[in-house]
KOLDOLUM-949759 format. One record per residue (C-alpha): x, y, z. Coordinates in steps of 0.5 Angstrom, whole numbers, plus 500, padded with zeros to 3 digits. Layout:
<gugus>
XYZ
...
</gugus>
This chain:
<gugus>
504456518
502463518
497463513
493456517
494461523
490466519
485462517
484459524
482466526
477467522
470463526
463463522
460470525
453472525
452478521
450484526
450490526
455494530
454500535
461503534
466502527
472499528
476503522
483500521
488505517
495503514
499508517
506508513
508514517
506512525
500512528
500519530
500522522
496517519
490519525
491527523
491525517
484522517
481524522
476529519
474523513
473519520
468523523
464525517
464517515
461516522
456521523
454520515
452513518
449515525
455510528
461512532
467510529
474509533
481511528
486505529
492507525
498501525
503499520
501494514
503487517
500489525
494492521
493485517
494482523
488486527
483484521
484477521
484477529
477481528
479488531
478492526
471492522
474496516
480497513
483502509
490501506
495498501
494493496
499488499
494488505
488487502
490482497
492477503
486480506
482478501
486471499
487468505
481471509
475472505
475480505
471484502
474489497
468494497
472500494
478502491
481509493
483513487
489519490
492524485
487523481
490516479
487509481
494505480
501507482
507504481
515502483
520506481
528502482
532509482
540510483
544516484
546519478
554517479
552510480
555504477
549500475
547501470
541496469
537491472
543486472
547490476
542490482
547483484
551484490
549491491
545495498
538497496
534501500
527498501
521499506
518491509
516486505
508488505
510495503
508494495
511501492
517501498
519493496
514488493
512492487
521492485
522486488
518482483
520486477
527484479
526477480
522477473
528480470
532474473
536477478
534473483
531474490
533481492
534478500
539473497
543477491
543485495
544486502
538490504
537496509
531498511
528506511
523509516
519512510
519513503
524519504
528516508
530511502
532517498
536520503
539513504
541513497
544520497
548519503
551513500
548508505
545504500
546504492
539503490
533505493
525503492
521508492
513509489
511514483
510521484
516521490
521524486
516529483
515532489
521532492
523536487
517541486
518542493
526543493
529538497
532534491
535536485
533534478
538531476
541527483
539520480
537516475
531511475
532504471
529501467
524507465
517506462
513510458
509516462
509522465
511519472
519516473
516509473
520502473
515497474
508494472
502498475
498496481
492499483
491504489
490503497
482499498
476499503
476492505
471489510
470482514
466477511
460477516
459485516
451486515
449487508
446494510
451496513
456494507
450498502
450504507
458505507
459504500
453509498
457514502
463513501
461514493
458520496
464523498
467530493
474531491
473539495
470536500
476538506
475531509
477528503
483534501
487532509
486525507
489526501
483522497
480524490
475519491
472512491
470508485
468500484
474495487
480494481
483487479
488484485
490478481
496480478
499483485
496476489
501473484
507478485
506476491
507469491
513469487
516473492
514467498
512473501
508472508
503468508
506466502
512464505
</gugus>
């Protein structure tokens, strides 16, 4: 139903060139610091194209929703958001977003250090902490990796608890609320750097290989994506500038961009999904 409702929103469009640009920002954090976050990033793009641009920062599921209600004319977010804009909504990928240096991340599945469970078998009947269903390091990326590891759906076989943010997840899992957390790569890193966790707190399953605590495959980073109709000579313009952009440039340091490069391979992450039953895969 809502994938039909999706592609119901979508009426053939002239391409036209557009007096303001309508830039939708995922915003996992609230809108307030996603738009600071970005801000500079957004006034440069703007005046590098010579056409104003409106900010509209929103969180995954209701950013989608404004793309296929037309809303938004570009949208900068998660991989999750522009798979389904892309399957079910004839989007245009035009960039990947490389962050950290790094075009890919990935799920990590963490515990605390005392637990019980010991693998992936022992998620059954636990409380995981997750983010919602369209967070791809929060849920989709663990989730999967549990479902294919044959555990079974994680709304069926744990009892779920939502967070606010990722670190929110983390103090879930420390305070004993949940046993199980999904969080992204480089989190626990951070936090540790920055000394608000220790080292040695929890554990992760199922670790791979690498200089990041890892659990599951890597997926690519966020995306620029674009609606079908948009003007050829605007996507070439914005494209051309975004490439443009340097890793010292101070607009791309607050976003917390190192840069754009051509878009990276969405299948494997479209089938995640699917599996998951997933909205609109539901």
């Amino acid at each position: 139903m809502f994938r039909l409702l999706l592609l119901a929103l979508l009426p053939l469009l002239p391409a036209t060139a557009l007096a303001e640009i309508r830039l939708g920002i995922l915003a996992p954090q609230g809108a307030a610091i996603a738009e600071d976050r970005w801000r500079a990033f957004a006034n440069r793009l703007g005046a590098e194209l010579g056409e104003p641009i409106t900010i509209i920062s929103q969180g995954a599921a209701a950013g989608t929703e404004s793309f296929a209600n037309r809303e938004i004319d570009f949208l900068i977010g998660n991989p999750v958001q522009t798979a389904v804009a892309v399957d079910t909504m004839s989007a245009i990928t035009l960039l990947s977003v490389v962050s950290g240096g790094r075009t890919h991340f990935a799920g990590v599945i963490a515990v605390r250090a005392d637990s019980r469970v010991q693998s992936i078998a022992d998620i059954r009947e636990t409380t995981v902490a997750t983010l919602g269903d369209w967070a791809a390091g929060g849920y989709v990326f663990q989730a999967h990796h549990v479902l294919r590891n044959g555990v079974g759906h994680i709304n069926t076989e744990t009892r779920r608890v939502k967070g606010a943010n990722q670190r929110d997840l983390v103090q879930k899992l420390l305070s004993g609320q949940a046993d199980v957390a999904f969080i992204r790569t480089g989190l626990i890193e951070e936090m540790v750097a920055e000394g608000s966790l220790s080292a040695d707190s929890l554990r992760v399953l199922d670790q791979q290989d690498g200089n990041l605590m890892r659990t599951t495959s890597w997926y690519p980073e966020w995306f620029v994506v674009a609606q079908n109709h948009t003007d050829p000579a605007l996507l070439v313009r914005m494209k051309q500038v975004l490439l443009g952009f340097d890793a010292d440039d101070p607009e791309m340091s607050q976003a917390r961009v190192t840069k754009f490069r051509d878009p990276l391979n969405l299948q494997p992450l479209i089938v995640a999904l699917q599996d998951l039953g997933v909205a609109p895969y539901n």
